[in-house]
PDB file as gemmi writes it, atoms N, CA and C in Angstrom:
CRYST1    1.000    1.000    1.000  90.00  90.00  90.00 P 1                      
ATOM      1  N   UNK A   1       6.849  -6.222   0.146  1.00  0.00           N  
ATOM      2  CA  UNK A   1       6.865  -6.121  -1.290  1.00  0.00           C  
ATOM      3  C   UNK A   1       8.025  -5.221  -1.678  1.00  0.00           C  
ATOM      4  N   UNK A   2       8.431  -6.023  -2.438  1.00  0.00           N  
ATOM      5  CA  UNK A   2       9.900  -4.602  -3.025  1.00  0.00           C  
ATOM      6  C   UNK A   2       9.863  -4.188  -4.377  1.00  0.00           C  
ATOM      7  N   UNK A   3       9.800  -3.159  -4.293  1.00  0.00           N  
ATOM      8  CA  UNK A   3      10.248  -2.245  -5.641  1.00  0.00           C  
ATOM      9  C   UNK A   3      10.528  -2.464  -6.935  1.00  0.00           C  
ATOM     10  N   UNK A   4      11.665  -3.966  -6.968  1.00  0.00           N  
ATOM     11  CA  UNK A   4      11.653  -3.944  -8.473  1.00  0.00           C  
ATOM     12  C   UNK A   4      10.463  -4.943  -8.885  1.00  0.00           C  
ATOM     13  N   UNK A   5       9.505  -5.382  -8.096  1.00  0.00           N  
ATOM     14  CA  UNK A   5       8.056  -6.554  -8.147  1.00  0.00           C  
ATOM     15  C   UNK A   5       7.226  -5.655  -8.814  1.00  0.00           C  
ATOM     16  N   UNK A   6       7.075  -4.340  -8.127  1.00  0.00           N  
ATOM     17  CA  UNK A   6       6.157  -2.932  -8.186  1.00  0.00           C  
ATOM     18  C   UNK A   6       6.324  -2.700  -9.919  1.00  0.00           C  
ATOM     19  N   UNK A   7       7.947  -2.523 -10.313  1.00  0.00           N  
ATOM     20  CA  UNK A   7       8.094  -1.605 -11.077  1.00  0.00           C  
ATOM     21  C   UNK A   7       7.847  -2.715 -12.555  1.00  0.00           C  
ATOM     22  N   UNK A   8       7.438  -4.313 -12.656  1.00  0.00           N  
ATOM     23  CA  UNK A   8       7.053  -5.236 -13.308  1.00  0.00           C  
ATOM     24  C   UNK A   8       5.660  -4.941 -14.047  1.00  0.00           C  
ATOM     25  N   UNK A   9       4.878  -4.365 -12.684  1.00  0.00           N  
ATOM     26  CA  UNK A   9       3.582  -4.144 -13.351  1.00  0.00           C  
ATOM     27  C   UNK A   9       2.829  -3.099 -13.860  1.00  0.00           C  
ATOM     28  N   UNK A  10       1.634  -3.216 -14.879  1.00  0.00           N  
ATOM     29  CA  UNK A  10       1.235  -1.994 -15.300  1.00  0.00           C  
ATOM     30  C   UNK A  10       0.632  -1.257 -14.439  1.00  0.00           C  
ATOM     31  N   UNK A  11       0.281   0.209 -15.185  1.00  0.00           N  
ATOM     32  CA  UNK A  11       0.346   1.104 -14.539  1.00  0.00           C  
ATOM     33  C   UNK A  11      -1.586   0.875 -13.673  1.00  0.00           C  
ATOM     34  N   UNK A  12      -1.862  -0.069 -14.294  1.00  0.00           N  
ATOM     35  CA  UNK A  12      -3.685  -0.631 -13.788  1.00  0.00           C  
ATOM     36  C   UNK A  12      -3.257  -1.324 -12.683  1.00  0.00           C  
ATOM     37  N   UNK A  13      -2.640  -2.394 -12.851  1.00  0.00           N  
ATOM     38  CA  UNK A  13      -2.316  -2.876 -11.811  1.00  0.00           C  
ATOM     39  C   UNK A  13      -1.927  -2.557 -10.564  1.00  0.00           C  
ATOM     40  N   UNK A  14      -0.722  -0.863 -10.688  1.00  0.00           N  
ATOM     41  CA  UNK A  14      -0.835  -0.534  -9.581  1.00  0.00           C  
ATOM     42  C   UNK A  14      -1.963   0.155  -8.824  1.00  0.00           C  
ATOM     43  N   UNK A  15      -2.640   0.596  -9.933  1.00  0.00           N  
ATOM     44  CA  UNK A  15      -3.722   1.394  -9.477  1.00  0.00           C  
ATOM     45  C   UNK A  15      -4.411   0.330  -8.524  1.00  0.00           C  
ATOM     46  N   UNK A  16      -4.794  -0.535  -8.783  1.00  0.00           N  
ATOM     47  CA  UNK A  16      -5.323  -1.459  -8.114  1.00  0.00           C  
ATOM     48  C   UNK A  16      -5.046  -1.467  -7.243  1.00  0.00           C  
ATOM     49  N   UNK A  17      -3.687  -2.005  -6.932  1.00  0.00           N  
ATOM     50  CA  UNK A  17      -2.975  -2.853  -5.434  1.00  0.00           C  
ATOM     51  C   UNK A  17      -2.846  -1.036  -4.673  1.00  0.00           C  
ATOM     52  N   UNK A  18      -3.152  -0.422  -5.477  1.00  0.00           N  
ATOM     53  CA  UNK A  18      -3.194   1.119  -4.339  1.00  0.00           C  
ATOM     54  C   UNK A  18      -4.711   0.914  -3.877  1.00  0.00           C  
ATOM     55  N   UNK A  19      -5.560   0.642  -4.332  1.00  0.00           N  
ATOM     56  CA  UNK A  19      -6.446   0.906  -4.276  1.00  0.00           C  
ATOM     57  C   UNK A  19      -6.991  -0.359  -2.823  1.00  0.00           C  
ATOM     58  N   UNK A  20      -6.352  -1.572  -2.648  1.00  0.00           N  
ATOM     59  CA  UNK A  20      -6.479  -2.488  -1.795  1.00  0.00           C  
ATOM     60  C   UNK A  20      -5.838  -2.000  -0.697  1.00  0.00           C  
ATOM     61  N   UNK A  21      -4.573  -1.771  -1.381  1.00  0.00           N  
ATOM     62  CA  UNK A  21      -3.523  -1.120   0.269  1.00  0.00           C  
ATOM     63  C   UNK A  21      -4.371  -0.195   0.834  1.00  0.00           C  
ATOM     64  N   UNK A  22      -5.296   0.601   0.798  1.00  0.00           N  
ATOM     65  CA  UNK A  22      -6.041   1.789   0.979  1.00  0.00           C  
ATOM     66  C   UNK A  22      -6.778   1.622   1.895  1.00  0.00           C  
ATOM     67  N   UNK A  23      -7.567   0.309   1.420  1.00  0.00           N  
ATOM     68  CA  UNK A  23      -8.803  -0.210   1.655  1.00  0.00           C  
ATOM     69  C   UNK A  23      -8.025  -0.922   3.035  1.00  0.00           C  
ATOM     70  N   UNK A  24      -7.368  -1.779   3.089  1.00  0.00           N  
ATOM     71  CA  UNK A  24      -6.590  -2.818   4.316  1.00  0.00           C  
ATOM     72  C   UNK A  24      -5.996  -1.455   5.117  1.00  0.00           C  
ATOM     73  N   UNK A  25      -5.264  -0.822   4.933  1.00  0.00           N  
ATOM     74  CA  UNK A  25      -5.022   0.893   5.953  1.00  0.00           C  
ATOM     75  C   UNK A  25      -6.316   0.764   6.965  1.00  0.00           C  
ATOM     76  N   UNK A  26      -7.510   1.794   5.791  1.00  0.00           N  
ATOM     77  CA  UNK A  26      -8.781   1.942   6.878  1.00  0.00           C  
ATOM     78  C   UNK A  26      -9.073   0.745   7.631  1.00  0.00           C  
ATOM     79  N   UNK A  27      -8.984  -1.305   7.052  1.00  0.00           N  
ATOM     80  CA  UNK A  27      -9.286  -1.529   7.878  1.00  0.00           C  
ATOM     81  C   UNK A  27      -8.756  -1.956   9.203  1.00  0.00           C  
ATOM     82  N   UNK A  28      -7.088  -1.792   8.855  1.00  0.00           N  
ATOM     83  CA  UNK A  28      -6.657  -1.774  10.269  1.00  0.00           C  
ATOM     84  C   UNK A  28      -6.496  -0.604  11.307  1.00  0.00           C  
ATOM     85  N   UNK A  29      -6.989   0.680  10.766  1.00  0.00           N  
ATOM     86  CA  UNK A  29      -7.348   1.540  11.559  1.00  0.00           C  
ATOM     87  C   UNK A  29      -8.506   0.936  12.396  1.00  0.00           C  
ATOM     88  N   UNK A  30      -9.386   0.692  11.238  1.00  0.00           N  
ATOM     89  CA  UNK A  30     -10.733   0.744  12.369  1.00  0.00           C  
ATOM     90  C   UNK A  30     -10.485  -0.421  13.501  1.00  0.00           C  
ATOM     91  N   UNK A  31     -10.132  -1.623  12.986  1.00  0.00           N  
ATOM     92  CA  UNK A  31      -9.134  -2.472  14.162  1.00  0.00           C  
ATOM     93  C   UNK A  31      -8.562  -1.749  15.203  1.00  0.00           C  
ATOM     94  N   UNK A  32      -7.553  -1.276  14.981  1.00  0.00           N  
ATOM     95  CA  UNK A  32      -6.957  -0.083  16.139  1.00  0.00           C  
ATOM     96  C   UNK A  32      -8.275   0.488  17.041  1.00  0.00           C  
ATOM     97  N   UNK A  33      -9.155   1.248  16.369  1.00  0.00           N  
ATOM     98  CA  UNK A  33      -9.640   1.951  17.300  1.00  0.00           C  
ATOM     99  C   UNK A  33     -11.023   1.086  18.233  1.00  0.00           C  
ATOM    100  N   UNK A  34     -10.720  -0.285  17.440  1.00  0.00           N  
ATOM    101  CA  UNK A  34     -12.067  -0.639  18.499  1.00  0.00           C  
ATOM    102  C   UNK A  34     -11.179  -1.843  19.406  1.00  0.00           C  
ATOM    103  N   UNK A  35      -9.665  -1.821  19.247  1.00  0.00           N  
ATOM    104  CA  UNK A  35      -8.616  -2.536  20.339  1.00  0.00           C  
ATOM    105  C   UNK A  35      -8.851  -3.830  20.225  1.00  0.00           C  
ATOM    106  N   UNK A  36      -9.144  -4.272  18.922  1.00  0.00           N  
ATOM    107  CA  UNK A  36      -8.937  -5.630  17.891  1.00  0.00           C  
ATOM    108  C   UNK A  36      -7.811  -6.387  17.444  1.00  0.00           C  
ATOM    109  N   UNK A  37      -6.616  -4.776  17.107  1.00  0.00           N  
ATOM    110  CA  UNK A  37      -5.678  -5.223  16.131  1.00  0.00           C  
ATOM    111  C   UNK A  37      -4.459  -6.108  16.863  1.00  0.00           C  
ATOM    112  N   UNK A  38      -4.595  -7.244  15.928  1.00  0.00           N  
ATOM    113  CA  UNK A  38      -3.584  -8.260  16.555  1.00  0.00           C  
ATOM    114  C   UNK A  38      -1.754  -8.196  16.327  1.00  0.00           C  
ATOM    115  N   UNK A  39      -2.047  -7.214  15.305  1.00  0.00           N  
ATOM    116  CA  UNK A  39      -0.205  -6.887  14.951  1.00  0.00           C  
ATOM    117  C   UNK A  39      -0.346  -5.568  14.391  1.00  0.00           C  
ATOM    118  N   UNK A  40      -0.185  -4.772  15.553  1.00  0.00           N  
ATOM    119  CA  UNK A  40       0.391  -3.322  15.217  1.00  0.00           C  
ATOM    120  C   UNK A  40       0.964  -2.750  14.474  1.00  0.00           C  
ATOM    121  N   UNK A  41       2.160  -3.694  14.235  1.00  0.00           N  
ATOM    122  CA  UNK A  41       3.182  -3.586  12.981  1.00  0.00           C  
ATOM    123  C   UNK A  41       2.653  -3.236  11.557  1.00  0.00           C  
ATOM    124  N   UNK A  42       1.437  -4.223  11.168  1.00  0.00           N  
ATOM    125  CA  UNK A  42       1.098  -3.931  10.110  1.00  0.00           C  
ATOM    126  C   UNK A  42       0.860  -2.852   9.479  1.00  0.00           C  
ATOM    127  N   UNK A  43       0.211  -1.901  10.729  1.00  0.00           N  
ATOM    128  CA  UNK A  43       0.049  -0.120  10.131  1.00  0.00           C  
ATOM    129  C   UNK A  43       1.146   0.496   9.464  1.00  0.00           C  
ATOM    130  N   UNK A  44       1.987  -0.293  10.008  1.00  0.00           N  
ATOM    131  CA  UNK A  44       3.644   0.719   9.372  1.00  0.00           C  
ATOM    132  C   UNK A  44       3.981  -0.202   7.993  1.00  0.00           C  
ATOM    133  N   UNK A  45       4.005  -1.468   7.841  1.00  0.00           N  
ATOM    134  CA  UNK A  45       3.936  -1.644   7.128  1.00  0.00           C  
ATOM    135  C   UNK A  45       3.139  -1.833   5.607  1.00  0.00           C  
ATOM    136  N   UNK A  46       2.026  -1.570   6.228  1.00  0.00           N  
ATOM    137  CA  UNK A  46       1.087  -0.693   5.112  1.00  0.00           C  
ATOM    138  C   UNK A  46       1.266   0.517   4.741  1.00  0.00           C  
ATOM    139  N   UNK A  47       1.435   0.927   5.185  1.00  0.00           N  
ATOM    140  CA  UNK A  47       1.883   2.853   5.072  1.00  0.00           C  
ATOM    141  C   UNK A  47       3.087   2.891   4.391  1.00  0.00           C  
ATOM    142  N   UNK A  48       4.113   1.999   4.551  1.00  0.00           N  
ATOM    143  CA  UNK A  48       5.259   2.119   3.596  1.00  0.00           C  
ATOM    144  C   UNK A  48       4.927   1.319   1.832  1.00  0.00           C  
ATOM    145  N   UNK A  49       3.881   0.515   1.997  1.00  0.00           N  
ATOM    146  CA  UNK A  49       3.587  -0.200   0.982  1.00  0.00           C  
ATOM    147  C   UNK A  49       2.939   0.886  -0.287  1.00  0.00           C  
ATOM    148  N   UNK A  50       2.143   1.496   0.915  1.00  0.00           N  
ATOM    149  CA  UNK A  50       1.162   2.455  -0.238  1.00  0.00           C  
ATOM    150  C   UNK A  50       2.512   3.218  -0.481  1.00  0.00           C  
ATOM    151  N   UNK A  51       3.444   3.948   0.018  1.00  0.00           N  
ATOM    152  CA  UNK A  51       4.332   5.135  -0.084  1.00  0.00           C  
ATOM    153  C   UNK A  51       5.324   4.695  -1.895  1.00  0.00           C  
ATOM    154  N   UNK A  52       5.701   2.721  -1.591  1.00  0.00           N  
ATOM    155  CA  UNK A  52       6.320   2.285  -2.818  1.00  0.00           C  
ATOM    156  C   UNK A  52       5.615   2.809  -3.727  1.00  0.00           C  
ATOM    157  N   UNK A  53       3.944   2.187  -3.617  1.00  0.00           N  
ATOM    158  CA  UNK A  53       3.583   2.199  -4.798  1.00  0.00           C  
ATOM    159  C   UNK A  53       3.303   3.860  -5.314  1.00  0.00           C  
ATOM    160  N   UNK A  54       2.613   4.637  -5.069  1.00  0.00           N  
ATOM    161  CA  UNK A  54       3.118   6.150  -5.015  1.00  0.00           C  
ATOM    162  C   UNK A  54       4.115   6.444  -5.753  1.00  0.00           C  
ATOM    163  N   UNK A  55       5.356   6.170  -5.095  1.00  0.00           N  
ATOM    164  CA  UNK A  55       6.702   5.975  -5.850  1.00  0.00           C  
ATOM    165  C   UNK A  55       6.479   5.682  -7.563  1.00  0.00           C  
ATOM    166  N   UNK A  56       6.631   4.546  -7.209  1.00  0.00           N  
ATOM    167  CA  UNK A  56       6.418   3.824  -9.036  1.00  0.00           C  
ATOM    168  C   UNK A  56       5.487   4.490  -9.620  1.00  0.00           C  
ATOM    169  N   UNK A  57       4.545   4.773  -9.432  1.00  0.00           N  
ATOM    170  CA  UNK A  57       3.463   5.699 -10.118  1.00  0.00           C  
ATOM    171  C   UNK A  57       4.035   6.987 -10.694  1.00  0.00           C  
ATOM    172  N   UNK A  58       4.444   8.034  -9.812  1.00  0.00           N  
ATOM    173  CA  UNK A  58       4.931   8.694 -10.092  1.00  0.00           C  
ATOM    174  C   UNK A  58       6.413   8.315 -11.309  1.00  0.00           C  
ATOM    175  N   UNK A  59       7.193   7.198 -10.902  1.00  0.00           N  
ATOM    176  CA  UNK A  59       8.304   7.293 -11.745  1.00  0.00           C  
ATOM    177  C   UNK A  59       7.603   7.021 -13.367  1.00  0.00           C  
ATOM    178  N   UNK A  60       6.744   6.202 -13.328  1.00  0.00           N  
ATOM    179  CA  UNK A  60       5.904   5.631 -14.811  1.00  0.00           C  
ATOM    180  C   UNK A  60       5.386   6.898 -15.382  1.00  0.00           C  
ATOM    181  N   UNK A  61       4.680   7.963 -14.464  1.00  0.00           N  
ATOM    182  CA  UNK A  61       4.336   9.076 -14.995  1.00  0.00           C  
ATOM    183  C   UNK A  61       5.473  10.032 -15.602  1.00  0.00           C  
ATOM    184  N   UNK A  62       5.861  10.195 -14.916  1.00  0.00           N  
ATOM    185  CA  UNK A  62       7.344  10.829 -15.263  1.00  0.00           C  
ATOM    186  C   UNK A  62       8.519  10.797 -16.933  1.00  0.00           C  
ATOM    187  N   UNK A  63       8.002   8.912 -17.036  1.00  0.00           N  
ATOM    188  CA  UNK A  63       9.355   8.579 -17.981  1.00  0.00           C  
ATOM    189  C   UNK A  63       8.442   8.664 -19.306  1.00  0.00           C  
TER     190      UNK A  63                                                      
END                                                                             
């Protein structure tokens, strides 16, 4: 997902898609720890997803 997609929507909306990214994190942790998870990768790329949206949040708060 890139940044200027993020910075399209309201500020509910991100709340939301933070609120899913959150939810998909824990559940590929818990994947990880019971030696389930089929693409590793995804942890990192979740973790940078939540970090965008963070981002934009903060910039909307800000302006």
């Amino acid at each position: 997902m890139k940044a200027s997609e993020l910075r399209q929507k309201t500020g509910a909306e991100l709340n939301e898609m933070l609120h899913s990214l959150s939810r998909e994190q824990f559940n590929l942790r818990m994947q990880k720890g019971t030696q389930q998870l089929l693409k590793p990768d995804q942890i990192k790329k979740v973790r940078r997803d939540i970090a965008r949206v963070h981002t934009i949040v903060k910039e909307l708060a800000g302006a």
